[in-house]
C-alpha positions in Angstrom: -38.7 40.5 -28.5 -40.1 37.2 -27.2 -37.9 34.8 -25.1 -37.4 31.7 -26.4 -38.0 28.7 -23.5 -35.6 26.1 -25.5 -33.0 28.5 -26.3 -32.8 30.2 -22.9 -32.7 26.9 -21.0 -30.0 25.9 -23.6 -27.0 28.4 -21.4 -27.8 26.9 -18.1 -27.9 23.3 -19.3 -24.6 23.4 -20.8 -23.2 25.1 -17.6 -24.9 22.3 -15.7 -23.2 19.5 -17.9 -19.8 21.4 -17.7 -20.1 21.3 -14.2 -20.6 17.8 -13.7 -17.9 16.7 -16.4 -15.6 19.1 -14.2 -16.5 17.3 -11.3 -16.1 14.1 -12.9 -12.5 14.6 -14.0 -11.8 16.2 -10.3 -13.1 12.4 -8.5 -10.7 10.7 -11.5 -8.1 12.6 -11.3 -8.1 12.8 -7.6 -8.9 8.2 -7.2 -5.4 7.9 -10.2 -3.0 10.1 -8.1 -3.8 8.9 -4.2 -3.3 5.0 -5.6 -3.4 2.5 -7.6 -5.9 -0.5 -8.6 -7.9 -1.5 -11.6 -6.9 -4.8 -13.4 -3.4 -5.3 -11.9 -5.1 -6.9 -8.5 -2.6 -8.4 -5.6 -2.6 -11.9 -6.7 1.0 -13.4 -6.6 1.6 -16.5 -4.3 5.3 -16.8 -2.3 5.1 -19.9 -2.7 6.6 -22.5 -5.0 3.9 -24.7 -6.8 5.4 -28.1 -4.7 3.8 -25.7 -1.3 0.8 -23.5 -1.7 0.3 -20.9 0.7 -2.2 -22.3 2.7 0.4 -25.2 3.4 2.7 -23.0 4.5 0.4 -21.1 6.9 -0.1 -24.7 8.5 3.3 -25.7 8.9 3.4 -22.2 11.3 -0.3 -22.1 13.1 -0.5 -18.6 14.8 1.2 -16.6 11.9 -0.6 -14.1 10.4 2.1 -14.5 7.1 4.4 -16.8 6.1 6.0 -15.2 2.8 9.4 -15.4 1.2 11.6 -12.5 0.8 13.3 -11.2 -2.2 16.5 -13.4 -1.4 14.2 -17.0 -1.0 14.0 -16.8 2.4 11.1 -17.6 4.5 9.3 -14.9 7.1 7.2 -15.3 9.5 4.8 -12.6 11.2 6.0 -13.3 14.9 9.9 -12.7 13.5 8.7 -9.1 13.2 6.1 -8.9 16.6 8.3 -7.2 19.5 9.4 -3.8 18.2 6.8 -1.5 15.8 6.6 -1.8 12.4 4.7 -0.8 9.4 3.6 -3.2 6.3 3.5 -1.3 3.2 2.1 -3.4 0.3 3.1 -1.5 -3.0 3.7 -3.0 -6.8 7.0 -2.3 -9.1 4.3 -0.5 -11.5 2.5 1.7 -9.3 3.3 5.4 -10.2 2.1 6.9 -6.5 3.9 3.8 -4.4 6.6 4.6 -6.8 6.5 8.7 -5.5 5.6 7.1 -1.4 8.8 5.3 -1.3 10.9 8.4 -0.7 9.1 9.2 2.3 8.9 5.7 4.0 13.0 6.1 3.7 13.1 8.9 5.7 10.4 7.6 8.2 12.5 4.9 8.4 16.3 5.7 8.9 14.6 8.4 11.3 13.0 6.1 13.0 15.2 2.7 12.9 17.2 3.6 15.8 14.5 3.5 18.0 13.8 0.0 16.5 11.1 0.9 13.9 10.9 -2.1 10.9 9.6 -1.6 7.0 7.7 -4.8 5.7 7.4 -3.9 2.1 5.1 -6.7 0.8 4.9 -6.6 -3.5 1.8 -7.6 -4.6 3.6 -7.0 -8.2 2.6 -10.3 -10.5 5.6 -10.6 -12.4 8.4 -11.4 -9.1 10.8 -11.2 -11.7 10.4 -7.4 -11.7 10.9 -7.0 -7.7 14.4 -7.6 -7.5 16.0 -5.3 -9.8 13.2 -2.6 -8.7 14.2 -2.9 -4.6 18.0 -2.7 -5.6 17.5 0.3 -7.8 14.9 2.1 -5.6 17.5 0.9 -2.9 14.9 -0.1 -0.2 16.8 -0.5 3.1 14.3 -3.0 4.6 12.5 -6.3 3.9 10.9 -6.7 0.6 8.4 -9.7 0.3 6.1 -11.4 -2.1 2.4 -11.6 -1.3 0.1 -14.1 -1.6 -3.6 -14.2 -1.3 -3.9 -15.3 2.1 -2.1 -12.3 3.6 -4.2 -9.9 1.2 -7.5 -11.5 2.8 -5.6 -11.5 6.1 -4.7 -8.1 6.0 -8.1 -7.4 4.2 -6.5 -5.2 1.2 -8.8 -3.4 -0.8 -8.2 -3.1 -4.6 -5.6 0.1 -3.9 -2.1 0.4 -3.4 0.0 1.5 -1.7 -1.6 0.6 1.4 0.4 1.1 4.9 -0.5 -1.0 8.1 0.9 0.4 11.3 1.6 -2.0 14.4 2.8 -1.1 17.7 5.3 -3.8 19.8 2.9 -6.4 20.5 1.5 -6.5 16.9 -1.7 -4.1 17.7 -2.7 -2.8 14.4 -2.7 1.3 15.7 -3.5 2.6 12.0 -3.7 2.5 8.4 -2.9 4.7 5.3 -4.2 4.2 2.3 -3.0 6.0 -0.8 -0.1 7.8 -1.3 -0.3 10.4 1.1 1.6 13.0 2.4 4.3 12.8 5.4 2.6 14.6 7.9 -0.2 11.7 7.3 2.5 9.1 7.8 3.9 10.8 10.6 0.4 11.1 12.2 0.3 7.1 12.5 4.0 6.9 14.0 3.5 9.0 16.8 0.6 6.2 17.9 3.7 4.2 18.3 6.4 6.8 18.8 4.5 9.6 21.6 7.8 10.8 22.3 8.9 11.7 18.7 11.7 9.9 16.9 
């Protein structure tokens, strides 16, 4: 019986096509669980409208921030430069910062002795949200609201949760982007830590 060209080809093709769909929903899959972006892009200010950012970054020259905490108050990059921190930027409706925050506790009561700060910068638009989140979540260091100068400043991509590492002197030693595992966190703490905790 006489092979048909079409209809033998047909078997391999569809394999082919299941393959890349396969490989498509892997990629997907894989970009939605290590973070968040899309359309709900860092863009709220600190700042009342009387003050825009940019105002406020004059008023300090040097700063690399000058944001307002969850309580009104107003922070300053330097207040944090002379003992190692961490800037995590994360949003109130991000599923893996959500699943992170965990982790950054432990890191951080482990580590707090020793002097180690948490920056937890919201790049949530809705502030309103923050609050009630931070209390509920019960996150033991400063929570802030972003604006877009510290987003270009600290050149965030569109994904969160994104983690800065900086030693003492306010060297950037590392970065984790994503929600990654604690190993991965602990990797950039021991650029800061070589002793341990």
């Amino acid at each position: 019986m006489p092979v048909n060209p079409i209809t033998s080809n047909l078997g391999e093709i569809m394999k082919t096509r299941l393959m890349i769909l396969s490989f498509s929903l892997l990629v997907i899959s894989a970009m939605i669980s290590l973070g968040c972006g899309g359309d709900e892009t860092p863009q709220t200010t600190s700042q009342p409208a009387s003050q825009p950012a940019a105002a406020a970054v004059e008023e300090y020259p040097g700063e690399r921030f000058v944001l307002t905490d969850i309580y009104g108050e107003k922070r300053i990059w330097s207040e944090f430069v002379g003992k190692p921190f961490a800037i995590n930027f994360w949003a109130t409706w991000c599923g893996p910062c959500r699943r992170e925050i965990p982790v950054l506790k432990r890191l951080y009561t482990e580590y707090k002795p020793q002097g180690f700060e948490i920056l937890g910068i919201s790049v949530d638009r809705d502030q309103k949200k923050v609050v009630p989140f931070a209390k509920q979540i019960e996150m033991p260091w400063v929570v802030l609201y972003t604006d877009a100068e510290t987003i270009e400043e600290f050149k965030l991509g569109q994904g969160i949760p994104y983690t800065i590492f900086f030693d003492a002197a306010g060297n950037e030693t590392g970065r984790v982007i994503g929600a990654q595992p604690e190993r991965v966190f602990r990797r950039e703490l021991a650029k800061i830590f070589p002793s341990g905790s």
